[in-house]
DOLUM-429963 format. One record per residue (C-alpha): x, y, z. Coordinates in steps of 0.5 Angstrom, whole numbers, plus 500, padded with zeros to 3 digits. Example, Ala and Ser with C-alpha at 12.3 -4.5 7.8 and 13.67 -1.06 7.14 Angstrom:
BEGIN
525491516
527498514
This chain:
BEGIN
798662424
799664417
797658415
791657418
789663416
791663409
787655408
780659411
782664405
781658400
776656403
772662402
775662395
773655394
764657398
764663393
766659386
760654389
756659391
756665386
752666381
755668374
762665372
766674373
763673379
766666381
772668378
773675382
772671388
776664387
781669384
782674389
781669395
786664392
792669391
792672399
790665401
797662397
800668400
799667407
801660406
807662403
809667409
807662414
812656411
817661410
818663417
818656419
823653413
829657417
832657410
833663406
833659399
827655401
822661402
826665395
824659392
817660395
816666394
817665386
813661386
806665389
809669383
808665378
802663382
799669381
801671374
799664372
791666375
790673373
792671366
788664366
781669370
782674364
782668358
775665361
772672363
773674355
769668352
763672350
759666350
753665355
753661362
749656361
C-alpha cells in the first residue's frame, strides 16, 4: 500500500515538472512530491524487508536523498538568469 501510494506521489511530481509553467514552481512541486513519494516507498519496503539492517540502511538513504534535492533545488533556483 505504501509503495503504491509513494509511485502515485512521483507521479504527480514528475506531471508538475511537465506541466508547471516557470522553473521555482516545477522545482517546488518535483521536490516536494518526489521526498514524500521516496519516503513512503522507503516505509513500504521496510516493512517487507523483515531485516532491521535492511530498513536503517533505506532509511539512510531517503536522507541522503533529501539533503541531496533540497541542496540541488536551492542551487537552480538561484540562477539569476531568465527561463528561456
Amino acid at each position: 500500500m505504501f509503495v503504491t501510494v509513494g509511485v502515485a506521489f512521483f507521479t504527480v511530481g514528475t506531471v508538475g515538472l511537465i506541466r508547471l509553467p516557470d522553473r521555482r514552481s516545477r522545482l517546488h512541486a518535483l521536490t516536494k512530491a518526489d521526498n514524500l513519494g521516496l519516503g513512503l516507498v522507503v516505509l513500504g519496503l521496510a516493512l517487507v524487508s523483515g531485516s532491521v539492517a535492511s530498513a536503517l540502511l533505506m532509511v539512510a538513504v531517503w536522507i541522503l536523498a533529501l539533503g541531496a534535492s533540497a541542496t540541488t533545488a536551492a542551487l537552480l533556483a538561484s540562477d539569476r538568469t531568465e527561463d528561456r
